[in-house]
C-alpha positions in Angstrom: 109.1 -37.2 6.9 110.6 -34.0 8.4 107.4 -34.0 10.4 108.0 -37.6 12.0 111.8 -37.1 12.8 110.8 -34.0 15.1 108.3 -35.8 16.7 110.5 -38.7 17.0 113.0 -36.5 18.8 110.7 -34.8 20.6 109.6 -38.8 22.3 113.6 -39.3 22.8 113.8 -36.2 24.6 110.5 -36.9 26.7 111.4 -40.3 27.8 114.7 -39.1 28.7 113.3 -36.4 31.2 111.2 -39.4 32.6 113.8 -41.2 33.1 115.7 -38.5 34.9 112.9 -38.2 36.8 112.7 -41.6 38.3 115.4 -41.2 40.6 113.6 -38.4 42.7 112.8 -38.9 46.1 114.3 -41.2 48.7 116.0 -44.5 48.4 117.1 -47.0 51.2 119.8 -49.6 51.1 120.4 -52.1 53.9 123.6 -54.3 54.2 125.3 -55.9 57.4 128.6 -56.4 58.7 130.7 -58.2 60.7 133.4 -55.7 62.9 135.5 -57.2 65.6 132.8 -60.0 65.9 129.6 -58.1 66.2 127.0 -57.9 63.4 125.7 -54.6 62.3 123.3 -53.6 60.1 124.5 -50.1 57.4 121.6 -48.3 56.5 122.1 -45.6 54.1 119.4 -43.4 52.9 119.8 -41.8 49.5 117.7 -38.0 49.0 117.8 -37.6 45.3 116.8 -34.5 42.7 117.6 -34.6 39.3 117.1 -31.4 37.1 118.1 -32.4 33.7 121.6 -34.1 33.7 122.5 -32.7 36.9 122.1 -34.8 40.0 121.8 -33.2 43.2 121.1 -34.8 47.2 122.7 -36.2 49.9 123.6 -39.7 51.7 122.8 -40.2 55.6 124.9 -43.6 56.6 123.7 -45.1 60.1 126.0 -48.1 60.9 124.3 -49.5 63.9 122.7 -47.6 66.5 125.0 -44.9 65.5 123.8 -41.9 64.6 123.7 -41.3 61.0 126.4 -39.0 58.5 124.8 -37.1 56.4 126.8 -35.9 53.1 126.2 -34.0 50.4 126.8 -35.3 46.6 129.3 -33.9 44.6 129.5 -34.0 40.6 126.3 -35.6 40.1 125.2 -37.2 37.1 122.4 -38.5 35.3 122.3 -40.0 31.6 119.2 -41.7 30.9 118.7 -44.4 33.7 122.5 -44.0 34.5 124.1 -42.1 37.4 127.2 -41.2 39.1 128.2 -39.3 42.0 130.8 -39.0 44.6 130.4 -38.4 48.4 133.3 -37.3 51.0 132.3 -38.6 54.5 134.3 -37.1 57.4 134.8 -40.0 59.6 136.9 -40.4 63.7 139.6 -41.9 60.9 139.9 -38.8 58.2 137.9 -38.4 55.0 136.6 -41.0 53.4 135.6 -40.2 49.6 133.3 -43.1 47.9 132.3 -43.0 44.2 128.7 -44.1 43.5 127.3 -45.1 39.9 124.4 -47.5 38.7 121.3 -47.4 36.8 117.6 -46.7 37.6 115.7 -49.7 37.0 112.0 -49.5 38.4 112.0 -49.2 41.9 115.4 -50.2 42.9 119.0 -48.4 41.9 121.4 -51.2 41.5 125.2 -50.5 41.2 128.8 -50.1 42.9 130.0 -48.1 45.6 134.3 -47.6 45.6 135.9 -45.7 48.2 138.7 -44.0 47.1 142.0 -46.4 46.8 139.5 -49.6 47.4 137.7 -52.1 45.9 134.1 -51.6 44.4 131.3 -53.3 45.7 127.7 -53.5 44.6 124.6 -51.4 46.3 121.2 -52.0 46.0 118.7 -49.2 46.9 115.1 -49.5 47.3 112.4 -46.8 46.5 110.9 -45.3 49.7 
């Protein structure tokens, strides 16, 4: 029996490191939006690593033919297929500091982005 549980635990911990892994690499999520009457299209890219419950990377946003921001991810982490992370974009109009968290689920994160002082609203992300 004492045999079975450590291999039992030793699966849990396996398929938990798996999971971790699964958000590695690159992830694109497209949305558009309306400003002053002109559609535009937000592309943000997503370069993840996770090394064990710590999730590391950075965010490039392109809205329009922009160029893109790139920022790096603070206090990143990941729990099974869950994560969270914050960014702090410097913007023309100050920082602007947006709090990230979702789950893994195949080849798409899903979840909700909320800027600091605003409303939530949901992301979807696509595996590169």
């Amino acid at each position: 029996m004492k045999t079975f549980i450590t291999l039992f635990v030793c699966v849990l911990m396996l398929a938990g490191v798996a999971l971790a892994a699964a958000i590695d690499g690159q992830w694109v999520s497209e949305r558009k939006m309306n400003r002053n009457g002109e559609e535009m299209t937000i592309t943000q890219t997503f370069d993840l690593k996770s090394d064990g419950a710590k999730l590391t990377g950075s965010i490039a946003m392109k809205m329009g033919d922009n160029e893109p921001r790139t920022s790096e991810i603070k206090d990143g982490k990941i729990d099974g297929n869950k994560f969270s992370f914050t960014v702090v974009m410097t913007t023309p109009n100050g920082e602007m500091k947006t709090a990230y968290e979702g789950t893994v689920e195949g080849d798409s994160l899903k979840g909700t982005a909320a800027r600091e002082g605003g409303q939530a609203r949901p992301f979807e992300a696509k595996k590169k």
